[in-house]
Backbone as CSV, one residue per row, in Angstrom:
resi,resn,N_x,N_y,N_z,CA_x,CA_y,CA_z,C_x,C_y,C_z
1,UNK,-24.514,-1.639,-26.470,-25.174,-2.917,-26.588,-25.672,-3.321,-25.203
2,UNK,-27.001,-3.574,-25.329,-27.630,-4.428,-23.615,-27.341,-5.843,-23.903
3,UNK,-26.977,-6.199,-22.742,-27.297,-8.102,-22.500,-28.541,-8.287,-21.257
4,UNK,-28.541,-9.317,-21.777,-29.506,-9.588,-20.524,-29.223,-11.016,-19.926
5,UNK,-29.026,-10.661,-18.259,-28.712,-12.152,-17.515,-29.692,-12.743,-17.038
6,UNK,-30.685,-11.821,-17.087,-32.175,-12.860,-16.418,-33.448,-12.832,-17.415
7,UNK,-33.588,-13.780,-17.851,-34.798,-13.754,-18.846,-36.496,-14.100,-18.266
8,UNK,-35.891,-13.842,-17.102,-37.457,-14.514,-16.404,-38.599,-13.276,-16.158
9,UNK,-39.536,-13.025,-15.265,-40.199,-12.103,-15.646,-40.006,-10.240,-15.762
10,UNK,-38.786,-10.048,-15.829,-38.340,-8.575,-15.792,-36.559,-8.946,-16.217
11,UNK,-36.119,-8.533,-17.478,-34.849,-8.917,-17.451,-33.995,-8.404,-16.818
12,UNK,-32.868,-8.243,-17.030,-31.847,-7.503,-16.373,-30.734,-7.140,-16.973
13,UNK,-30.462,-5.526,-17.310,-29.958,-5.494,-18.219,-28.331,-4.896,-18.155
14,UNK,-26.995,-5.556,-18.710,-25.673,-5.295,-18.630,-25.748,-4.120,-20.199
15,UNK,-25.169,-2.778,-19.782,-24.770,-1.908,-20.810,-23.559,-2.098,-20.828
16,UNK,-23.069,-2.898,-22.191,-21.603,-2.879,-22.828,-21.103,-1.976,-23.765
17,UNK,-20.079,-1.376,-23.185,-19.664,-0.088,-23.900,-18.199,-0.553,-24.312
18,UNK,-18.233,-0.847,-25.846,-16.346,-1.370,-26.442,-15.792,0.258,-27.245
19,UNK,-14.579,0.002,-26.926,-14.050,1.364,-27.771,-12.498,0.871,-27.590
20,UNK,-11.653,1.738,-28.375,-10.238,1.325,-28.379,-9.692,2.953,-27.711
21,UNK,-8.237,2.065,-26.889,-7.356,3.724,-26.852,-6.718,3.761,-27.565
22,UNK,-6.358,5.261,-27.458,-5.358,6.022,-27.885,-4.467,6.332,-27.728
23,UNK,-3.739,6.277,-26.405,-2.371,6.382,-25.861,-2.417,7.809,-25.182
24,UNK,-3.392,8.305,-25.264,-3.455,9.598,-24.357,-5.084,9.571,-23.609
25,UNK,-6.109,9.372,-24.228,-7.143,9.815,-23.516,-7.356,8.879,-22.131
26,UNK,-7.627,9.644,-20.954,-8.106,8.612,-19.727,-9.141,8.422,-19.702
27,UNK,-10.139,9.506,-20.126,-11.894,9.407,-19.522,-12.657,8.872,-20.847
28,UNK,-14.123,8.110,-20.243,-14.488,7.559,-20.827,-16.384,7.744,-20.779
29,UNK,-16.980,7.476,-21.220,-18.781,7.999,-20.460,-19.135,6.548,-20.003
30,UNK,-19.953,6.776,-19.139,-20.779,5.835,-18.345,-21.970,6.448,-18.020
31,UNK,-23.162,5.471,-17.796,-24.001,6.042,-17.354,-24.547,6.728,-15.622
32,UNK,-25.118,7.341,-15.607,-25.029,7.995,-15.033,-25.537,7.598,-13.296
33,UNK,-24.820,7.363,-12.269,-25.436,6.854,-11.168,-24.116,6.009,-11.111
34,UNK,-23.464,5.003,-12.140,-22.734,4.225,-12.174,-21.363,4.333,-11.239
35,UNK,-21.228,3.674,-10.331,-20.312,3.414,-9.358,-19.161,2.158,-9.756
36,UNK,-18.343,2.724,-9.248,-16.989,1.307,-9.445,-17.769,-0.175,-9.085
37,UNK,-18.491,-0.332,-8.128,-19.220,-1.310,-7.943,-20.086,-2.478,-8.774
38,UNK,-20.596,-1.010,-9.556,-21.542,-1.733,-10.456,-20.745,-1.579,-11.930
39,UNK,-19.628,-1.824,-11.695,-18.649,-1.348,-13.576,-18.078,-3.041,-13.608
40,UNK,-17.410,-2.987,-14.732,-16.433,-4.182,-14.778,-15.606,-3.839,-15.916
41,UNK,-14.134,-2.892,-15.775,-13.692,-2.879,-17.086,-12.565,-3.942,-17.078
42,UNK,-12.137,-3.694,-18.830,-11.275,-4.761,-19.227,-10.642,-4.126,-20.338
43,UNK,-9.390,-4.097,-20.198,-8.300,-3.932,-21.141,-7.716,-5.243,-22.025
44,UNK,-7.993,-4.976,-22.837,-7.528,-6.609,-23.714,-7.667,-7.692,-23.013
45,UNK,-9.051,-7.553,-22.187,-9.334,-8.834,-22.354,-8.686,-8.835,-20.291
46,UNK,-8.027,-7.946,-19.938,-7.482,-7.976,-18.715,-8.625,-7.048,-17.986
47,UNK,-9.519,-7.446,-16.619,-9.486,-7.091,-15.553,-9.115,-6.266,-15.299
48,UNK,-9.597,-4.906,-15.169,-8.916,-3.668,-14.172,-9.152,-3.648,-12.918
49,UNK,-8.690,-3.156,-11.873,-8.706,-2.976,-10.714,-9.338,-1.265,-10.123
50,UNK,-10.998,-1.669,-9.477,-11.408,-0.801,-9.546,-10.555,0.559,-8.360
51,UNK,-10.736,1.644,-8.323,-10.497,2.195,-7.699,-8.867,2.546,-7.761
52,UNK,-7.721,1.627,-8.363,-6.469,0.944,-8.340,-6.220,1.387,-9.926
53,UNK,-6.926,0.724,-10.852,-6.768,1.449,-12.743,-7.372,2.613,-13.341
54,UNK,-8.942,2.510,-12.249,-10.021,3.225,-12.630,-11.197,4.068,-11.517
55,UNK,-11.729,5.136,-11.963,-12.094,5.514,-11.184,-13.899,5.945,-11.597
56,UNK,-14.592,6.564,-10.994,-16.071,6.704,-11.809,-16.248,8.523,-11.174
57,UNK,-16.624,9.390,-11.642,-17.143,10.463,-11.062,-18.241,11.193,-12.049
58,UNK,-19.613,10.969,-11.358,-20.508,10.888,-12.167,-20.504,10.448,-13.604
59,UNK,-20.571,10.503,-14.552,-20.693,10.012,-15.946,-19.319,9.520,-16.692
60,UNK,-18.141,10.043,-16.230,-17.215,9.838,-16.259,-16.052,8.950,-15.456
61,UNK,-15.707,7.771,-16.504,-14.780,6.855,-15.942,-13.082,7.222,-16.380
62,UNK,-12.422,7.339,-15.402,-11.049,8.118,-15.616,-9.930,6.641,-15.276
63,UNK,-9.198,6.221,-16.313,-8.197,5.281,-15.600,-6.800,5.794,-15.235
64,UNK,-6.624,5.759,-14.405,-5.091,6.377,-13.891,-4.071,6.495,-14.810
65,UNK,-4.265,5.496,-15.937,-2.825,5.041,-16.848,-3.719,5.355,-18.084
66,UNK,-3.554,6.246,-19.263,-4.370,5.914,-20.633,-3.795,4.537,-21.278
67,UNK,-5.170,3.972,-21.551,-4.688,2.957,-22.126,-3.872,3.065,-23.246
68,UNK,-3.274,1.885,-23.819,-1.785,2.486,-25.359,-3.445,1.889,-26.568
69,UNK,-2.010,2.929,-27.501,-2.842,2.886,-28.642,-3.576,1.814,-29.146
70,UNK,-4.504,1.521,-29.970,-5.570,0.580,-29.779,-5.707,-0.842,-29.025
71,UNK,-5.618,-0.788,-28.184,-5.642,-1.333,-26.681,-7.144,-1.549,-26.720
72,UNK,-8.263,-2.935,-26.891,-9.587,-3.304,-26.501,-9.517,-2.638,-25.681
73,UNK,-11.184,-1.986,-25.148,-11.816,-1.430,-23.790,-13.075,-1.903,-23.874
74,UNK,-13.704,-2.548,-22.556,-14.925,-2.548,-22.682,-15.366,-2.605,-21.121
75,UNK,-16.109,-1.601,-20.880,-17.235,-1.253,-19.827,-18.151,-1.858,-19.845
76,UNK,-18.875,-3.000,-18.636,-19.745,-3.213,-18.616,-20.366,-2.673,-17.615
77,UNK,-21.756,-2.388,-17.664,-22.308,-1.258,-16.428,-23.476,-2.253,-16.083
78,UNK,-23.375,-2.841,-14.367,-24.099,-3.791,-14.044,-24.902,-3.343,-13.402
79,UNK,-26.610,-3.469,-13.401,-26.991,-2.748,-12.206,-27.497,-3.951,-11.248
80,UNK,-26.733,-2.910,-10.188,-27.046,-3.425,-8.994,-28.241,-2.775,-7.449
């Protein structure tokens, strides 16, 4: 899903990516270029800590801990 934060003459667009865990998987897709910088994840609704929960290496976002079984996830990919 895109959002958009600027509606003025060129929008700007947030890719929101929701999915649930599983209690084992860490990695996740992102697009591609996407840096901890420009991410914002959230575990139920909680704030991860980039670099600290999660990590980015090319297309792939890895969190140190798999999230538990259906546990909200959602990636937002901001560009910056």
């Amino acid at each position: 899903m895109v959002r958009y934060i600027n509606a003025k003459d060129r929008p700007t667009e947030i890719n929101v990516r929701q999915t649930v865990g599983d209690g084992s998987n860490t990695d996740f897709t992102v697009t591609q270029n996407s840096t901890v910088d420009k991410v914002l994840v959230t575990v139920n609704g909680v704030a991860q800590a980039p670099t600290t929960d999660y990590t980015i290496s090319g297309t792939t976002l890895s969190f140190t801990t798999a999230p538990a079984n259906n546990d909200d996830i959602v990636i937002r990919e901001y560009p910056v």
